[in-house]
C-alpha positions in Angstrom: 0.0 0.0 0.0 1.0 3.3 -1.0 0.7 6.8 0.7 1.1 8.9 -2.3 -2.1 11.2 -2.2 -4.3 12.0 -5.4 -3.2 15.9 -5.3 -0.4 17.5 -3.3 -1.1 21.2 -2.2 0.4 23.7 -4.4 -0.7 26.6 -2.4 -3.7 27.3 -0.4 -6.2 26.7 -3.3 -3.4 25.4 -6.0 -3.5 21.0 -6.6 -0.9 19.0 -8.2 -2.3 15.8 -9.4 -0.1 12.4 -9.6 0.1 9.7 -11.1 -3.0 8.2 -9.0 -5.3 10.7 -11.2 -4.8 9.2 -14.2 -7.3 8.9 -16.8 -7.6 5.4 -18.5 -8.3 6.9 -21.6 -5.0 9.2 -22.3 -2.5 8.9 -18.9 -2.0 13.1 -19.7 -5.0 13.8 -18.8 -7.2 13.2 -15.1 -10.0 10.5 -13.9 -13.3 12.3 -13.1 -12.9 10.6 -9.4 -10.4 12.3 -8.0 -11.3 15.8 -9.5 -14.9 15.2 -8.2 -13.6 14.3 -4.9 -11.3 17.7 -4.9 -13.7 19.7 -5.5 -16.6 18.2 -3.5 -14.2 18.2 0.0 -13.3 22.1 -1.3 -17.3 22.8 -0.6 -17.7 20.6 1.9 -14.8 22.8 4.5 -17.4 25.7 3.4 -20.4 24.2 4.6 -18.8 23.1 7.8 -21.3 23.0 10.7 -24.5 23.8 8.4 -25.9 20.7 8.0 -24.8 17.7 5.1 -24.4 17.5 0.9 -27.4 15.4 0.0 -27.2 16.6 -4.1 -23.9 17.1 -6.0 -23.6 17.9 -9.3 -20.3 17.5 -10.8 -20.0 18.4 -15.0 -16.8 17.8 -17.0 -16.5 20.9 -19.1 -13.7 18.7 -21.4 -10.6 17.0 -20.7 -8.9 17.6 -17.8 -4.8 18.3 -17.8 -2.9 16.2 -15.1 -1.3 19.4 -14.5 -1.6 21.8 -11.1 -5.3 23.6 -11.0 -6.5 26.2 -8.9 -10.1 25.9 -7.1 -12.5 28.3 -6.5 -15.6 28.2 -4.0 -18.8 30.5 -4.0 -22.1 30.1 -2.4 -24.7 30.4 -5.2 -28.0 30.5 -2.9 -27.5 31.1 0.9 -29.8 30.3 3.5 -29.8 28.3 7.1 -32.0 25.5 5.9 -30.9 25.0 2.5 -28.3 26.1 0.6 -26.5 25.8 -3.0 -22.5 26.1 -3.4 -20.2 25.8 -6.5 -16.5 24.9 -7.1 -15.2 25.3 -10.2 -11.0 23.2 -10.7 -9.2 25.6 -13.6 -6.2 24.9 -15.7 -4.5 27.2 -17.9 -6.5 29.6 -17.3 -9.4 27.3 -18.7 -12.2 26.1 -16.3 -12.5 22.3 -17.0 -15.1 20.5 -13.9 -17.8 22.4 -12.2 -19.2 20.9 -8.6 -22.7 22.3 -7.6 -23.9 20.8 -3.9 -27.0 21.2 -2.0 -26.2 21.3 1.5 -29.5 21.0 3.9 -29.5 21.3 7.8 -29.9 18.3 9.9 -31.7 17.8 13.3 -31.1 15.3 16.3 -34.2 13.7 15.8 -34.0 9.8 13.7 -36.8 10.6 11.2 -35.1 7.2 9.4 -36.7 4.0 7.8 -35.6 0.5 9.6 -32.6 -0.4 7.8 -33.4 -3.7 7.9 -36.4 -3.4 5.3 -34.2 -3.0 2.9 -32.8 -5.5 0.6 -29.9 -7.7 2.3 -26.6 -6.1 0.8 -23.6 -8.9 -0.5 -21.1 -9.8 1.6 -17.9 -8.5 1.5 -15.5 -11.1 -0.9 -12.2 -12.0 0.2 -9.2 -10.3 -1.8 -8.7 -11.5 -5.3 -5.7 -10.6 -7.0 -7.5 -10.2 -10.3 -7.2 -6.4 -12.1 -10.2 -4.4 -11.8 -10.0 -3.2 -15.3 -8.1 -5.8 -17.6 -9.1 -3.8 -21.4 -6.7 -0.8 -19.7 -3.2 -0.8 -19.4 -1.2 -2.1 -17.1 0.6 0.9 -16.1 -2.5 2.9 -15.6 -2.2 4.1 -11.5 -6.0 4.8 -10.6 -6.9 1.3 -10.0 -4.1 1.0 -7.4 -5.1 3.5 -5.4 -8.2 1.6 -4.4 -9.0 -2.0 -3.6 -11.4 -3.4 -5.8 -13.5 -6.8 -4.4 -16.1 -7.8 -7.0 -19.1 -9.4 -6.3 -20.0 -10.0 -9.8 -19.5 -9.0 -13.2 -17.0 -6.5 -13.9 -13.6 -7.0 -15.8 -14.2 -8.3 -19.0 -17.4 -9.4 -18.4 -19.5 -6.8 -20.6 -22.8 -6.0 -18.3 -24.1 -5.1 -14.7 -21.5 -5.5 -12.1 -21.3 -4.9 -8.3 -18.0 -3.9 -6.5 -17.1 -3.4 -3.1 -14.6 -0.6 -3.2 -12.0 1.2 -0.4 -10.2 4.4 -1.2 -6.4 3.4 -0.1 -4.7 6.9 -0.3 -5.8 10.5 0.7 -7.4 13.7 -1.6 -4.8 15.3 -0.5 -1.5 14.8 1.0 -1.5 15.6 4.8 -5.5 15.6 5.1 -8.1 13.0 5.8 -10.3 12.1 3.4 -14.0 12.8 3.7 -16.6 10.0 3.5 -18.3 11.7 0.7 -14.9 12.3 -0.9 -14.1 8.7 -1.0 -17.9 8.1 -2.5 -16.5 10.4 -5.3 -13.3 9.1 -5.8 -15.3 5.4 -6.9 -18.5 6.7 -8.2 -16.8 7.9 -11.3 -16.1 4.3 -12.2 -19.0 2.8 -12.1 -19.3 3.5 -15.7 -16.3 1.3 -16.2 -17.2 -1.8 -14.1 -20.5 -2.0 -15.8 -19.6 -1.5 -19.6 -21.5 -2.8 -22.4 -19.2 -2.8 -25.2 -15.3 -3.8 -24.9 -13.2 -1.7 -23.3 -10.3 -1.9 -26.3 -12.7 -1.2 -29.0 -15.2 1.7 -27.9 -14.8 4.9 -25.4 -17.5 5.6 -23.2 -16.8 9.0 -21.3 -19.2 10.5 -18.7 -19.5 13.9 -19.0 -21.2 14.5 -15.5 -21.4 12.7 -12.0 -24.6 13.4 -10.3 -25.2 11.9 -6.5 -28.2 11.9 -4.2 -27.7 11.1 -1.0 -29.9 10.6 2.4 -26.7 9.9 3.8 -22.8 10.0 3.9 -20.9 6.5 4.2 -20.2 5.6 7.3 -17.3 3.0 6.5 -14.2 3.2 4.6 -15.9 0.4 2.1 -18.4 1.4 -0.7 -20.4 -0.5 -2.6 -21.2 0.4 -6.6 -24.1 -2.0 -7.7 -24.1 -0.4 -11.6 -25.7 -0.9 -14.4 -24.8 0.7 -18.3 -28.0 1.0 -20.6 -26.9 2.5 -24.5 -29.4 3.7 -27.0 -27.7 2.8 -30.0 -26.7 6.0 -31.8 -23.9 7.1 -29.1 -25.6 7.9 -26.2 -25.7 5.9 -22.6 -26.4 6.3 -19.0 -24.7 4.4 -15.8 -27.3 4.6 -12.9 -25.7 3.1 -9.5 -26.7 2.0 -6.4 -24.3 3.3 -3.7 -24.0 1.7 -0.1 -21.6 1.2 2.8 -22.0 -1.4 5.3 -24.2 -0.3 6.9 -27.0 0.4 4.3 -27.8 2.3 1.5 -26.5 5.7 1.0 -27.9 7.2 -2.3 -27.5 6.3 -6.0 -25.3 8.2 -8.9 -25.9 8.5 -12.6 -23.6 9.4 -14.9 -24.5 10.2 -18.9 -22.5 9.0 -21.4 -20.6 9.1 -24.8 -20.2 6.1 -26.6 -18.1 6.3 -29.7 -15.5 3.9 -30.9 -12.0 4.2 -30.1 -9.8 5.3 -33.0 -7.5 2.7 -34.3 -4.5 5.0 -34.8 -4.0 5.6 -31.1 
């Protein structure tokens, strides 16, 4: 196990990616988990002691650089119940992801279903030594920060797949990682564990995360239960399940372009 983080600090709102962010599709360029889960713990210091994120948008305005971005925080709609905060990540001068988070208050009072009327969740596997992503290649860093313990599908299995998941390394160096960081940092994949077409022939790129949440994870271990439906003419959307062990926490969705990978490169 490594402790080399996702991002080092580059100054007090400056990030330097490694080699943890990279994206599978072209290693100069960043993973939408780690950038989500930037960005998402950036808002999350500002809404501090108001209440919890239960919404988070997070758009992919184009490729993003694996090069040192700056992030900026503003409070869109303010209010003590319910409030709406933005963070944009910008590279050379160019903003490339966008997070938008609904923060609403909590109470002391347990307004909460019986867990146990929910469905029964899979138990955890043991370790396999398996690689979570075989169409990739082999030097390609993401998949090492995280331990990956399928419960089915996944790999080159084309089709729904569920994965128990466990960030190993921090957001950033010198700073514990957030549950709903970690949630990030994984929920960008599930587009990846649960693809439809093979991974060396076709690219399917999400160009937004969206999470809804009733709550934050309350274990170190996250469970994506995906599944990829494509229409045909380029177009598809991952919709997950998300849970810890404790339960369900909320479910992601992620739209996506399918196109087919070019054969020169």
């Amino acid at each position: 196990m490594t402790s080399e983080p996702f991002y080092h600090r580059a100054g007090p709102a400056a990030f330097e990616p490694t080699r943890f962010t990279e994206s599978p599709w072209d290693q100069s360029l960043q993973h939408g988990g780690p950038p989500a889960a930037l960005l998402l713990g950036e808002i999350e210091r500002v809404v501090a002691g108001v209440g919890r994120i239960t919404a988070a948008q997070i758009d992919f305005l184009g490729a993003i650089p694996r090069e040192t971005g700056h992030v900026e925080v503003r409070t869109l709609r303010p209010g003590r119940r319910v409030r709406l905060d933005a963070a944009t990540l910008t590279i050379r001068g160019r903003v490339v992801a966008e997070a938008r988070c609904w923060t609403m208050a909590t109470t002391a009072r347990a307004d909460r279903r019986v867990e146990h009327l929910a469905s029964p969740l899979p138990a955890l596997p043991a370790a396999t030594p398996r690689p979570p992503f075989p169409g990739f290649p082999g030097a390609w860093h993401y998949p090492d920060a995280i331990e990956w313990r399928f419960v089915h599908g996944g790999g080159q299995e084309p089709g729904p797949a569920a994965v128990w998941t466990r960030v190993r390394v921090p957001v950033v160096e010198g700073e514990a990682a957030t549950p709903l960081q970690r949630l990030a940092v994984v929920a960008d994949s599930a587009n990846g564990i649960s693809n439809e077409l093979a991974l060396d022939r076709f690219l399917f790129v999400p160009t937004a995360l969206q999470l809804s949440l009733h709550r934050h994870p309350a274990s170190e271990w996250i469970l994506l239960d995906a599944r990829t439906s494509l229409s045909g003419d380029g177009v598809g959307t991952t919709v997950t399940d998300l849970s810890d062990l404790s339960g369900t926490v909320g479910t992601g969705t992620q739209p996506l372009l399918v196109q087919p990978r070019d054969p020169a490169g």
